[in-house]
C-alpha positions as CSV (number, residue, x, y, z in Angstrom):
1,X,106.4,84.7,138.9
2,X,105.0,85.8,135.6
3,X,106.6,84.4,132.7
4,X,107.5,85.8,129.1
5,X,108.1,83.5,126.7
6,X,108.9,83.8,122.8
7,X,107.5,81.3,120.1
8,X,109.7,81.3,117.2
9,X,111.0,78.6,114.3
10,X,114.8,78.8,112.7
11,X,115.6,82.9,113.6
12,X,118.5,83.1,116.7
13,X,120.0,86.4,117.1
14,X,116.7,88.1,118.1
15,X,114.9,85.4,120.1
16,X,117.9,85.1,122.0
17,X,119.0,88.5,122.7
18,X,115.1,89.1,123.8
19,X,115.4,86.4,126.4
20,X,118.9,87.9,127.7
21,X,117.8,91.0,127.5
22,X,115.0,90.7,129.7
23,X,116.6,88.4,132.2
24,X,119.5,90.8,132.6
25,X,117.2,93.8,133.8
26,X,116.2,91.4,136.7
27,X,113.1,92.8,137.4
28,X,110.9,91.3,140.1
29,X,108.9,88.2,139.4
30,X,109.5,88.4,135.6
31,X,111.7,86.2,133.8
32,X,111.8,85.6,130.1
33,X,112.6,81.6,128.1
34,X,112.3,79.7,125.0
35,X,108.0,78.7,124.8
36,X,108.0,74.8,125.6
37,X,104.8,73.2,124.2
38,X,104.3,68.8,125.6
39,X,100.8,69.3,125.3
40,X,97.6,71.3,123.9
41,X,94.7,70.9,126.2
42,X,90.9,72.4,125.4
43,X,90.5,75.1,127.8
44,X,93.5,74.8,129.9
45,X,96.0,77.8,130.3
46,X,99.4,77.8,129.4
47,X,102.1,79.0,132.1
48,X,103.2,82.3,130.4
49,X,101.5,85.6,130.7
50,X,103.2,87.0,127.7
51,X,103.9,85.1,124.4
52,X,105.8,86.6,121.6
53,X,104.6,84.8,118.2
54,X,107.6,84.4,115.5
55,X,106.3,81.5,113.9
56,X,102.6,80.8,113.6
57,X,102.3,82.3,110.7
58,X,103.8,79.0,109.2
59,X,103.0,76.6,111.8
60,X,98.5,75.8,112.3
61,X,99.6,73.8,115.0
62,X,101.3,76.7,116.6
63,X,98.3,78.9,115.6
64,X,95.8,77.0,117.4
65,X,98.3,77.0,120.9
66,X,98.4,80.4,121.0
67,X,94.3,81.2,120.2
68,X,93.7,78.5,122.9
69,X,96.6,80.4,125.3
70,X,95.0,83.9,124.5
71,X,91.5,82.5,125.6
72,X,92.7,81.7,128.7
73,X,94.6,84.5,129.3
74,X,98.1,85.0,127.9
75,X,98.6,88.2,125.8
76,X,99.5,86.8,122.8
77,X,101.8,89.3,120.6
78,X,100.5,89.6,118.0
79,X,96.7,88.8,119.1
80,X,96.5,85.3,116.8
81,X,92.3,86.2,116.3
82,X,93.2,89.1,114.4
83,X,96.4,87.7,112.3
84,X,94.3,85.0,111.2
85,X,91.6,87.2,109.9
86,X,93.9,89.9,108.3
87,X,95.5,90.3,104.8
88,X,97.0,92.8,102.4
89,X,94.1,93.2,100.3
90,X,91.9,94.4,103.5
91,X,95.0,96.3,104.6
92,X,94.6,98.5,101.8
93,X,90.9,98.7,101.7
94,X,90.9,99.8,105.6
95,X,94.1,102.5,104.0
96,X,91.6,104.4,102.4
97,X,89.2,104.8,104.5
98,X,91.7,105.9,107.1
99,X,93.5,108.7,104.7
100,X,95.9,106.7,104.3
101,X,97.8,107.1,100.7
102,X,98.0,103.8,99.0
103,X,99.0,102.3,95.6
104,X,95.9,101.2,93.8
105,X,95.4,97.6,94.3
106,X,93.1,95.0,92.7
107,X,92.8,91.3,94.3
108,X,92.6,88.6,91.5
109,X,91.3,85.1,91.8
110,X,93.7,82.2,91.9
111,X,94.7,81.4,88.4
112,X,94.9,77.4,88.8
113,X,90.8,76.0,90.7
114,X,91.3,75.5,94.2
115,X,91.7,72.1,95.8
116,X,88.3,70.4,96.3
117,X,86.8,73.1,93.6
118,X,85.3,73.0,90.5
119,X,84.1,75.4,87.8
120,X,80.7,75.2,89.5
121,X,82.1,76.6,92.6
122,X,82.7,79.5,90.8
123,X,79.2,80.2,89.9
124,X,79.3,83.9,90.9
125,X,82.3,84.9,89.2
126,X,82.1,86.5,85.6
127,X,85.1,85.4,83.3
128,X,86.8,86.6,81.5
129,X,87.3,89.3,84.3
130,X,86.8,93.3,83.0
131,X,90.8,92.9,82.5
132,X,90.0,96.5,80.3
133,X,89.1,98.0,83.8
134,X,91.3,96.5,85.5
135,X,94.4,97.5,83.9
136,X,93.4,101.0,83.2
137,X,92.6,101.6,87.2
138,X,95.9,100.1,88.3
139,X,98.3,101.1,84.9
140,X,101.7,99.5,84.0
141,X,104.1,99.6,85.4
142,X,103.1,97.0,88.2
143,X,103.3,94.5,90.5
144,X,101.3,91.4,91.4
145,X,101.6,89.4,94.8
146,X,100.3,87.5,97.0
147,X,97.3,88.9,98.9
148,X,98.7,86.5,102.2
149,X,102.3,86.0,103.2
150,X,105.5,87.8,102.9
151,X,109.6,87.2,102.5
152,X,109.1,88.8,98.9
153,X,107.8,85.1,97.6
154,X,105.9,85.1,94.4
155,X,106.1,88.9,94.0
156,X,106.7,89.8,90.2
157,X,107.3,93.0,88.0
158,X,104.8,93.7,85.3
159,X,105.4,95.9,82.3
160,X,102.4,95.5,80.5
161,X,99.1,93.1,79.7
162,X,101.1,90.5,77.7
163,X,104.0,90.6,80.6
164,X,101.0,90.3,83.4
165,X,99.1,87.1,81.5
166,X,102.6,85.4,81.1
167,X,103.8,85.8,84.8
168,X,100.2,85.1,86.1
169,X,100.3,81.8,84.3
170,X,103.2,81.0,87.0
171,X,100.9,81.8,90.4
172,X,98.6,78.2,90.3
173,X,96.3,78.2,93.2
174,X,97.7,81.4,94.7
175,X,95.3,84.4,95.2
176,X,97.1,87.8,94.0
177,X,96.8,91.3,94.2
178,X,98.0,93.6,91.2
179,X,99.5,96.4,92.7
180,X,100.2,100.1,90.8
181,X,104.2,100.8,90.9
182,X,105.2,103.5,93.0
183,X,108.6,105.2,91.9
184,X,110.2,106.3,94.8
185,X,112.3,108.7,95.6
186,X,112.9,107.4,98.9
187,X,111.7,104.2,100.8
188,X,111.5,103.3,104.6
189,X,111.0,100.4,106.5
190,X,109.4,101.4,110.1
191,X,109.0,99.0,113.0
192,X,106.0,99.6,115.1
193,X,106.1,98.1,118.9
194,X,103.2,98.7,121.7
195,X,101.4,100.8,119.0
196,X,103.5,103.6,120.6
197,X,107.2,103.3,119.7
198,X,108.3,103.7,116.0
199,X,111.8,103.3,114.2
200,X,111.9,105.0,111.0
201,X,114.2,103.3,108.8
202,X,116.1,104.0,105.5
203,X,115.4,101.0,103.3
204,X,116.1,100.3,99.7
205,X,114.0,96.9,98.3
206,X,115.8,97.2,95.3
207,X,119.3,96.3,96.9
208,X,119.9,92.4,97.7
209,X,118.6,91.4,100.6
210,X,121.6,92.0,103.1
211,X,122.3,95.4,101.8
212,X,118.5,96.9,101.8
213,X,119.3,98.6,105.3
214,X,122.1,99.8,103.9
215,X,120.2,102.9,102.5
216,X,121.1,106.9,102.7
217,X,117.7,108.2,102.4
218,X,117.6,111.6,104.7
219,X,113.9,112.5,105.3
220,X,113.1,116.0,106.5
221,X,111.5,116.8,109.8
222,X,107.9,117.3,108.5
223,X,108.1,114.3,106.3
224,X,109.4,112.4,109.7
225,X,106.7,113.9,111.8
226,X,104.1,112.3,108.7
227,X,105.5,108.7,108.3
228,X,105.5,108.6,112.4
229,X,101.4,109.4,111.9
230,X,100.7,107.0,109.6
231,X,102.6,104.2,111.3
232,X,100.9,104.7,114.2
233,X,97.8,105.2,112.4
234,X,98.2,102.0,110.8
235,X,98.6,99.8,113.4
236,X,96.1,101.7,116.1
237,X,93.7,100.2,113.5
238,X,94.8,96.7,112.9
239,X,95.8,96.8,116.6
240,X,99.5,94.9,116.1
241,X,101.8,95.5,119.2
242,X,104.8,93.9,116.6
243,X,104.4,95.1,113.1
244,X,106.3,96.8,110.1
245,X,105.1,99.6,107.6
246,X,106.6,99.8,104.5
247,X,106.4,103.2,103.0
248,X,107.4,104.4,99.4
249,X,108.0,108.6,99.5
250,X,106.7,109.9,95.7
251,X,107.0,113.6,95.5
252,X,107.0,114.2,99.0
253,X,104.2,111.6,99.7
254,X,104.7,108.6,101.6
255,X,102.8,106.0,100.4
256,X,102.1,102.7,102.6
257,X,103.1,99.6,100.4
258,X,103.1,96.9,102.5
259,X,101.9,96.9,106.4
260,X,100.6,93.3,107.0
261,X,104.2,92.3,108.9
262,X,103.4,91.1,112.2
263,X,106.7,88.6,112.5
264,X,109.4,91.2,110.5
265,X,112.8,90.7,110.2
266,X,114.5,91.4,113.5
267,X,117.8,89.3,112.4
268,X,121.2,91.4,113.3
269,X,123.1,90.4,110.0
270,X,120.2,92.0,107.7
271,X,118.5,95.3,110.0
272,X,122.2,96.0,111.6
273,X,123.8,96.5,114.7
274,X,121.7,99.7,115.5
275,X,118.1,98.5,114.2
276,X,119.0,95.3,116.5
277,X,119.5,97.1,119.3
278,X,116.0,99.1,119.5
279,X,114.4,96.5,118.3
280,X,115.4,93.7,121.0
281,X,115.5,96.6,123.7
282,X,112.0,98.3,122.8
283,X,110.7,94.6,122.3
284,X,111.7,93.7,125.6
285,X,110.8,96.7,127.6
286,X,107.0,96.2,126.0
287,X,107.0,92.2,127.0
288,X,107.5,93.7,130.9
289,X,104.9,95.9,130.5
290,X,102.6,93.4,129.5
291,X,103.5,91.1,132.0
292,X,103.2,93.6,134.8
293,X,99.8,94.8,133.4
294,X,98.5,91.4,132.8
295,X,95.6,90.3,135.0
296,X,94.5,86.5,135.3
297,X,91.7,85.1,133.5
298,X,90.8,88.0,131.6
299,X,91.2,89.1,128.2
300,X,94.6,90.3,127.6
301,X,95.0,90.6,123.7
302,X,95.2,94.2,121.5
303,X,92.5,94.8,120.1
304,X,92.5,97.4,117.0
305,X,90.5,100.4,116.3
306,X,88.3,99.2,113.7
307,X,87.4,96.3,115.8
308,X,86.7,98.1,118.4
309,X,84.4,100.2,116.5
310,X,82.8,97.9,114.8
311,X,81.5,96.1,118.4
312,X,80.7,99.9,119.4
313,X,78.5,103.1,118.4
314,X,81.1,104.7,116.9
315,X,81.4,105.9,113.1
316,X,84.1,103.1,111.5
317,X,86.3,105.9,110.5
318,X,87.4,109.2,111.7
């Protein structure tokens, strides 16, 4: 019997309906629960060849499980090596050398000293920073966040130098990026599953948070055919099998704003009924497939393209 099992923290409607839904196809040695953790031994394998990650993200405990399950076998979703090393800032480096449009992005350094730091741990850095440079590469408006984490925490509009000294004040030991604005004229939300299957969304940031799906952006066929590349572009890179690509469309151009989303929102009161329904259907039908494929003892995470590459004799980039 090979088991499935999801890892996840307060969310319901979308661990559950994965776990019905994959129990209800009643495949053949597969069957799907609710991860149960008594104990974390060195070495040891967990019981489950596939895990679904919802939570690790906020959990080190968590973390650790998982990195200690995927060394022993499991294929972790999303592979925990990678999600520990990755960030928004590199997300956007690796956009550009992919051909990958991107708003121009700076990463600042915290504002308040890091625990356990001191002004001589900062021997390298020059202060004050080349703000001059800084501000004229990125322009006004613009948006600072954090270069780690998600939910729309800490993210702030800026509409000029006094508004971004003022707001940056606020961020204490938090590491930022400033970000160049992007006005829209349309915005989309695309989950990526398997590195393979993509749902293009209609989203709009600006609504409240219940009503951003509820969006009546109507992309053409060729601008369709273009977010679909990039997505998968994206993510055959960084290697996620569960991720989201947030894309801003500015004179016909979409450009990636946010990709780093390896646990998105998959909740049925904010993506809506049919959003849900791929979502939990496509999620499932890719937990099988890794369950079937899955062989004991080896190594059973994704790995991304720029990994890969990097370990190989290929150029880093096409």
């Amino acid at each position: 019997m090979k088991k499935i099992g999801i890892l996840y923290g307060k969310e319901r409607s979308f661990p559950e309906a994965f776990i019905e839904r994959i129990n209800k196809k009643n495949i053949e040695d597969i069957i799907a629960e609710p991860v149960k953790i008594d104990k974390v031994m060195q070495g040891e394998a967990t019981n489950y060849a596939v895990i679904i990650d919802r939570i690790s993200q906020d959990v080190p405990f968590y973390r650790a499980y998982l990195k200690n399950a995927a060394l022993c076998g499991t294929a972790v979703i999303n592979n925990p090596f990678w999600w520990s090393a990755d960030e928004k800032f590199f997300n956007n480096a690796l956009a550009t050398k992919i051909k990958v449009p991107v708003p121009k992005t700076v990463i600042l350094p915290s504002r308040e000293l890091p625990a356990d730091t001191s002004d001589e741990s900062f021997t390298n850095l020059e202060y004050p920073l080349d703000w001059e440079s800084i501000f004229k590469y990125v322009g006004f408006p613009a948006y600072m966040k954090p270069f780690a984490g998600g939910g729309w925490k800490h993210v702030y509009k800026l509409n000029n130098m006094d508004d971004f000294f003022e707001k940056h004040q606020q961020t204490a030991q938090l590491v930022m990026l400033l970000q160049e604005e992007i006005i829209f004229d349309e915005y989309y939300r695309c989950y990526c599953i398997g590195g393979k299957h993509v749902r293009i969304m209609p989203y709009e940031p600006r609504n409240e948070h219940h009503l951003r799906y509820a969006a009546s952006f109507h992309p053409t066929k060729e601008l369709l055919s273009e977010m679909n590349n990039i997505v998968l572009r994206l993510n055959d890179y960084l290697g996620y099998d569960f991720n989201t690509v947030e894309l801003a469309v500015k004179n016909g151009i979409p450009y990636a704003i946010d990709f780093c989303n390896p646990a998105p929102d998959a909740d049925i009161q904010s993506v809506g009924e049919e959003n849900f329904e791929w979502v939990v259907e496509t999620a499932a039908n890719f937990a099988i497939e890794k369950a079937q494929s899955f062989v004991e003892g080896k190594d059973n995470l994704t790995w991304g393209n720029y990994i890969k590459r990097s370990t190989g004799k290929k150029r880093l980039y096409p």
